[in-house]
N, C-alpha and C positions, 0 to 999 in steps of 0.2 A: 504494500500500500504506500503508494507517494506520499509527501509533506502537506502536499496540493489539496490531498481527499480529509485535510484535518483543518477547523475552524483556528485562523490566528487573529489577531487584532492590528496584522501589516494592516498597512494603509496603498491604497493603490494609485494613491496620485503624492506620493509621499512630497517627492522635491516640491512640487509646487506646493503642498500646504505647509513646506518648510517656509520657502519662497514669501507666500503669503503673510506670513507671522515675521518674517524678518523685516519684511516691507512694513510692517504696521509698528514692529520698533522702531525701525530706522528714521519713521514720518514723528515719533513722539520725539526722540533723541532732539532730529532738529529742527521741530518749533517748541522746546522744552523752554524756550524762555519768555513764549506768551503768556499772557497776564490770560485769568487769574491763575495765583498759586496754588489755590485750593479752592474748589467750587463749593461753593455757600448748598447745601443739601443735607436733608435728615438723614435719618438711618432710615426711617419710618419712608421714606418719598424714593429710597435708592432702593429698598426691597422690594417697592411697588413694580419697577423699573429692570433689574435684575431677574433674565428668564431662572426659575425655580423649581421649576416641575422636573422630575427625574423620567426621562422617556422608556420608555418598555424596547423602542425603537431607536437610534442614534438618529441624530441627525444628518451627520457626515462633518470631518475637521472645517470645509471651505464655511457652510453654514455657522457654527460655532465662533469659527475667528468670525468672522464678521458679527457675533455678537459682542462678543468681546468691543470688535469696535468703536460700537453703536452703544453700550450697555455699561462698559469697564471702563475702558480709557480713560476716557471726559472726566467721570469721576475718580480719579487715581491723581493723590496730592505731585504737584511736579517736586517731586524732591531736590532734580537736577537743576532747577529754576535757580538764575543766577542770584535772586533773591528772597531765596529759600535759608534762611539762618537762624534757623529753629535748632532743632537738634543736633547731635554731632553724629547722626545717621547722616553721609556728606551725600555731595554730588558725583555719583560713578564716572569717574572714566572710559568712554563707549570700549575702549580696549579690552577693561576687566570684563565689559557685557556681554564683548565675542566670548571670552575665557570662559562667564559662567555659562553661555550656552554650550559649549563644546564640553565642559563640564557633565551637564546634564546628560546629554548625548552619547557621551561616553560609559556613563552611567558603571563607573567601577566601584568595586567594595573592598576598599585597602584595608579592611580590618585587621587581612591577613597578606604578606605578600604572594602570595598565587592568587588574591582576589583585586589585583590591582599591582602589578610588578611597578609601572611606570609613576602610578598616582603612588605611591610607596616612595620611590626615588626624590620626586616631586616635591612631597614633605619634606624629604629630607634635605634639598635642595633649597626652601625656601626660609626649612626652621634655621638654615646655616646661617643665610641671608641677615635675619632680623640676629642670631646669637654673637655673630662679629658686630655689625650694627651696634650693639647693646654693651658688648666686653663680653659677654660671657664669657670663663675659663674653658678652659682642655676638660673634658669630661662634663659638656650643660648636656643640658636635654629639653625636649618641648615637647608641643602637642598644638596641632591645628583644631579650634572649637567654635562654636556658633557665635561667638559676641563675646564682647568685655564682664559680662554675668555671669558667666560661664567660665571664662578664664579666670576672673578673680576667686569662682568657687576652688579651680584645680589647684591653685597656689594655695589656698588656705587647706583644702585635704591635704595636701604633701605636708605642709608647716604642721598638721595636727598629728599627722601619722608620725613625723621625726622627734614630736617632742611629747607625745603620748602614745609610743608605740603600741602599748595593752590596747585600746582602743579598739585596733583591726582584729584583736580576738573576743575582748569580752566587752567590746561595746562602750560606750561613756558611763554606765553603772559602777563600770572598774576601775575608776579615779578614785584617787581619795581627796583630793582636791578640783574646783571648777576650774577648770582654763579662760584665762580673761587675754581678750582680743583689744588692739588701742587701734583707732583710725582719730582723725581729727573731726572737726565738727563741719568737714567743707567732703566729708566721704560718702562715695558714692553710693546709694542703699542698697545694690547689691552686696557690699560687706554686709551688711545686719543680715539681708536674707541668708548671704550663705550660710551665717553662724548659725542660725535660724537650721537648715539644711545640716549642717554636719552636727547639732547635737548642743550646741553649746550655748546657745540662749540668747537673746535680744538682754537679757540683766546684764550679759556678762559681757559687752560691748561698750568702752568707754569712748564716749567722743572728748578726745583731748579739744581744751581750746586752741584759737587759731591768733594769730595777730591782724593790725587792722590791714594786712596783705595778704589775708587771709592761708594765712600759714603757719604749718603746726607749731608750737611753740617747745621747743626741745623740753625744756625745763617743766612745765606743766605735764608733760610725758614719764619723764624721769620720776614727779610730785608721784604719779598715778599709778604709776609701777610698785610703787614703794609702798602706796596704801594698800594697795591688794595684797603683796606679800606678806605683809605683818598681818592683817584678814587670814590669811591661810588659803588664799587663791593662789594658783599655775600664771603668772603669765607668759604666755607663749610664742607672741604673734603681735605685728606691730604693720599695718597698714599706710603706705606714704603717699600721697598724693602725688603724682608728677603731670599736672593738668587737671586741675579738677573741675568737675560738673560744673558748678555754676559761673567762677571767675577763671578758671584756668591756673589757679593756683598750684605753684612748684613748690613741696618741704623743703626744709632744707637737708635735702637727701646725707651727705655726710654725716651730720650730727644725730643724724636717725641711726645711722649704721653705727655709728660707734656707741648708741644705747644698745642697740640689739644685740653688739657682742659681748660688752662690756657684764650686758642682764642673760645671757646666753637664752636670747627671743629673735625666732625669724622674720627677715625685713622682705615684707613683699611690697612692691610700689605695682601702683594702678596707673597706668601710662597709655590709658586707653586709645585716649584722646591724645596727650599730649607729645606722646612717645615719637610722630612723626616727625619734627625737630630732628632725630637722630641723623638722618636725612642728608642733611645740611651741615656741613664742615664747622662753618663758623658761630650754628645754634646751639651743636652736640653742648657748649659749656652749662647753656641752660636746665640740662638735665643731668650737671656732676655729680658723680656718685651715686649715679641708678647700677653701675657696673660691680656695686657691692651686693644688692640685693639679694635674697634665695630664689626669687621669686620674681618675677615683670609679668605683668596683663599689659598687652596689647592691638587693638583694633586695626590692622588692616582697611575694615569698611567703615573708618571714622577719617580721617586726615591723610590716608593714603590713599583715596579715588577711588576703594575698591567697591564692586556690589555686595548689599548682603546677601549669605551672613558670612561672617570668617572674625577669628577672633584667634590669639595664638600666647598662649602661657610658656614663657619660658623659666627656664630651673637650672641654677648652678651643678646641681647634683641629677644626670641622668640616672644614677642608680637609684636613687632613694624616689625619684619619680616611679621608677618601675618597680620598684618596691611595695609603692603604694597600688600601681593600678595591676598588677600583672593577672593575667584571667587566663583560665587554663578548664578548658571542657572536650570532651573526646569529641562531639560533633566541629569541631575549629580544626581537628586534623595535626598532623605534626607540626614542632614549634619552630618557627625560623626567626633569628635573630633582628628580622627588621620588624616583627608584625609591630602594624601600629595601635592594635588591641589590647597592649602592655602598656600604653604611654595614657591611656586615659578609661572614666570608666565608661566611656559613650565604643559598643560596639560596633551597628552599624551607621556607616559616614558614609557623606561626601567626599568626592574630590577637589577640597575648597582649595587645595593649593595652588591647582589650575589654572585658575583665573586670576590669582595673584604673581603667578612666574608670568604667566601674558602679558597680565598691563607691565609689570616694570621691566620684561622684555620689551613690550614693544615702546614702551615709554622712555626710557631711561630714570636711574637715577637721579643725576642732574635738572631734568626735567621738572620731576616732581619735587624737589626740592624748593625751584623757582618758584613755583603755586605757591607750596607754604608761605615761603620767603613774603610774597606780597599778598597773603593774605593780612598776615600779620603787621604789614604797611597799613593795610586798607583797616588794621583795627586801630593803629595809633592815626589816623585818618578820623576816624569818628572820633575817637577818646580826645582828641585837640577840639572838637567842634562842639563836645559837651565842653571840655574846659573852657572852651574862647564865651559861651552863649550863656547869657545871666538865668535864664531860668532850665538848666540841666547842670546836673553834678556828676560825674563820675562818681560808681560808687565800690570800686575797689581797682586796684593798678592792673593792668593787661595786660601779663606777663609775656601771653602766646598768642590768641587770636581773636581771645572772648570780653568783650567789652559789658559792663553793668552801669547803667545810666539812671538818673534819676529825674523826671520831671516836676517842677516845685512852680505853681502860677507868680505872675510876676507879684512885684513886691507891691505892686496897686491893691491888689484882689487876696494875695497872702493872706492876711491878718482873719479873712473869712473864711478858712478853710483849715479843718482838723489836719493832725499826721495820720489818721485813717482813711479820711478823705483826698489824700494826697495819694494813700496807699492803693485807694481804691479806682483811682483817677489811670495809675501807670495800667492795670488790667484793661479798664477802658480805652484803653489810647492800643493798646496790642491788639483785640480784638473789633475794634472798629477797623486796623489798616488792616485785618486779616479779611473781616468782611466785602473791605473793598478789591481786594486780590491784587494789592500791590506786592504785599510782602507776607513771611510767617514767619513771625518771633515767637517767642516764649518767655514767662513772667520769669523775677528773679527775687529773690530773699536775702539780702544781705547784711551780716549785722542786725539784723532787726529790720529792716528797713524795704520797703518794696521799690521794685525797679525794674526797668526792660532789657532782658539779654538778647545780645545778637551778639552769636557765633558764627563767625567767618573762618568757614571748613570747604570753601564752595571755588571749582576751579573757574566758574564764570562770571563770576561778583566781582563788579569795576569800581572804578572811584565816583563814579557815575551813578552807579545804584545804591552807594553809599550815603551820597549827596541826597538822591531821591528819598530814602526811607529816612534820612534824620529834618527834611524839610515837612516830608509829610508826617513822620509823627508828631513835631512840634506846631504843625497847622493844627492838626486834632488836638492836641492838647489845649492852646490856644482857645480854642471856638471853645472848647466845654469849660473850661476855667474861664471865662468870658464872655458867656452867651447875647448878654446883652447886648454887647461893644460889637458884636457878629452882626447881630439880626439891624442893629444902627448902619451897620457900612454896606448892609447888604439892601439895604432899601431905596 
């Protein structure tokens, strides 16, 4: 009996419904920088709209794409919009988008290497990349994983396995002491989750404070350590910032590291975001002393153009990583020395490597470097334009690319308006320019204090676009601090 006389789910017009779906990227790619950024729509009004019935019957791929078209697209926030500086989910580089397609297409399972020999290599090729990058010593190791969430959980397993080894036999019941975790108070909530995940608790999480640069305070760390010991807590584990979430905030990685050996505590930094600097010949100083670390989280599909997802932990100690994740079941087959089934506990993967040796093959290094380089122009560009304009304040220094602003009405109108109502004023002012699909920010918290973040992660944001969103949010601001002075000059 033939292949022929058996039902498959080939496609018969395959290239062309490849064809089709590339054409329908390649048409978002470039006009990805038409307004709006994000179309004004319910959930409630997209469901209505979205085909939903499940067919007994197919319809056929040419049908489908074309739903998509007509149905998906339009509604799909343009992340890649050159004024898109919302999250540090960045703008892909269409190079990484070939990579993830060919990615998919390819569709290997490196769990093991016979299920992925090349996507195997690949890893290994790319964790090389980032572990020189970074310093790692002679003997690192890593793991290619979905996000900075994810990475940050892997470094903190490893950090819990090396310094509560019982643990991986009898569970966290078999301490005799709680393990206490330090991140500063600018850390990203994946630390809580993880601790949350590995056992250790949301109590046992301290947020050291920060200074007004929003950076951990060595000595306040040191203070904290020392309470918990005389307590009768473990501390184990010391969390640094190198970019953080809200201001891009850099520890000061040295003096973190010489707590952590000093209190024999693992130093993991979270360089999710910020770790692309590395990049860059003349930034690397801004992230001295990440090369001490046990531990780095770093995003890939944050500040290196990449698509999601790709996230990549890397570890001083490849043994003690394989240590922790090594997995061993007779259906996996014999053991070979590269499986990448050892290095984390996610069995089956992607081939996220893929589309990261693509873009900064086809990209170069230097290339990408330049982007950072003026991004981080384009944020001392705005951070001058709140310092120069009487009613904005910068509200913390912008180390790297992430600017925090504050708008305060002029000093006419001040005196009538609360610090709640100022507070309540910056969410106003974000979500009216979002409504008009100029731009997408996101709110900020600093110090106390509420304000507008714009993160410039985005390889098509000009000076230009930067001008447009601080004139138009200071119009909005303006008009609603001012209504009256509006509706006068507008008559």
């Amino acid at each position: 009996m033939t292949r022929k006389q058996f039902e498959t789910l080939d496609l018969d017009n395959l290239e062309q419904n490849l064809q089709q779906a590339a054409e329908l990227i390649a048409g978002r790619i470039r006009a990805i920088a038409c307004d709006p950024v994000k179309q004004n729509i319910s959930f409630e009004e997209l469901a209505a709209i979205i085909p939903c019935d499940l067919p007994d019957e197919g319809h056929g791929p040419e049908a489908v794409i074309g739903e998509v078209a007509r149905h998906i697209e339009p509604y799909s926030t343009r992340i890649g919009h050159p004024r898109f500086l919302a999250w540090i989910t960045t703008s892909p580089g269409p190079a990484g988008t070939i990579g993830d397609m060919l990615c998919t297409g390819l569709n290997q399972a490196p769990l093991s290497f016979k299920g992925g020999p090349a996507a195997t290599v690949l890893e290994e090729i790319v964790l090389g990349w980032f572990a020189g990058m970074f310093g790692m010593p002679e003997g690192w190791g890593g793991t290619i994983v979905s996000g900075g969430t994810m990475a940050n959980l892997m470094g903190l397993t490893v950090a819990r396995r090396v310094h509560a080894p019982q643990v991986h036999a009898r569970g966290m019941q078999g301490l005799e002491r709680p393990l206490v975790l330090y991140v500063s108070d600018q850390g990203h909530m994946s630390v809580t989750r993880s601790a949350v995940l590995l056992g250790i608790g949301e109590d046992n999480v301290r947020a050291v404070p920060s200074d007004s640069a929003c950076r951990m305070i060595p000595h306040e760390l040191e203070k904290a350590v020392q309470q918990d010991r005389r307590a009768g807590r473990l501390p184990f584990c010391v969390v640094a910032q190198a970019g953080s979430v809200t201001t891009g905030a850099v520890d000061p990685l040295p003096d973190i590291a010489a707590i952590c050996r000093r209190e024999n505590m693992w130093m993991h930094v979270d360089a999710a975001y910020g770790g692309a600097v590395m990049l860059a010949d003349e930034l690397r100083p801004l992230l001295a002393g990440i090369e001490l670390a046990d531990s780095v989280c770093v995003d890939p599909h944050k500040w290196f153009f990449v698509p999601l997802e790709c996230g990549i932990t890397l570890f001083r100690s490849r043994e003690q990583q394989l240590e922790t994740f090594r997995a061993k079941a007779a259906y996996l087959g014999a053991e070979n020395p590269h499986d990448l089934k050892n290095t984390t506990f996610i069995l089956s993967r992607a081939n996220r490597a893929l589309k990261v040796w693509f873009a900064f093959r086809s990209y170069g290094r230097l290339r990408i470097a330049r982007i950072i380089r003026r991004n981080m122009e384009l944020a001392r560009q705005l951070y001058g334009l709140m310092c120069d304009h009487p009613e904005w304040e910068p509200l913390a220094p912008a180390p790297l690319s992430i600017v925090c602003g504050r708008y305060t009405p002029s000093a006419a109108v001040r005196g009538c308006w609360t610090e709640q109502q100022i507070d309540d004023l910056q969410l106003q002012m974000i979500e009216e320019l979002e409504r008009s699909g100029t731009a997408l920010l996101t709110p900020a918290a600093v110090n106390g204090r509420a304000g507008v973040r714009v993160c410039i992660a985005n390889h098509r944001t000009t000076p230009e676009d930067i001008t447009l969103i601080f004139n138009t949010l200071t119009a909005i601001g303006t008009r609603i601090a001012r209504p009256d002075e509006h509706e006068t000059a507008g008559e």
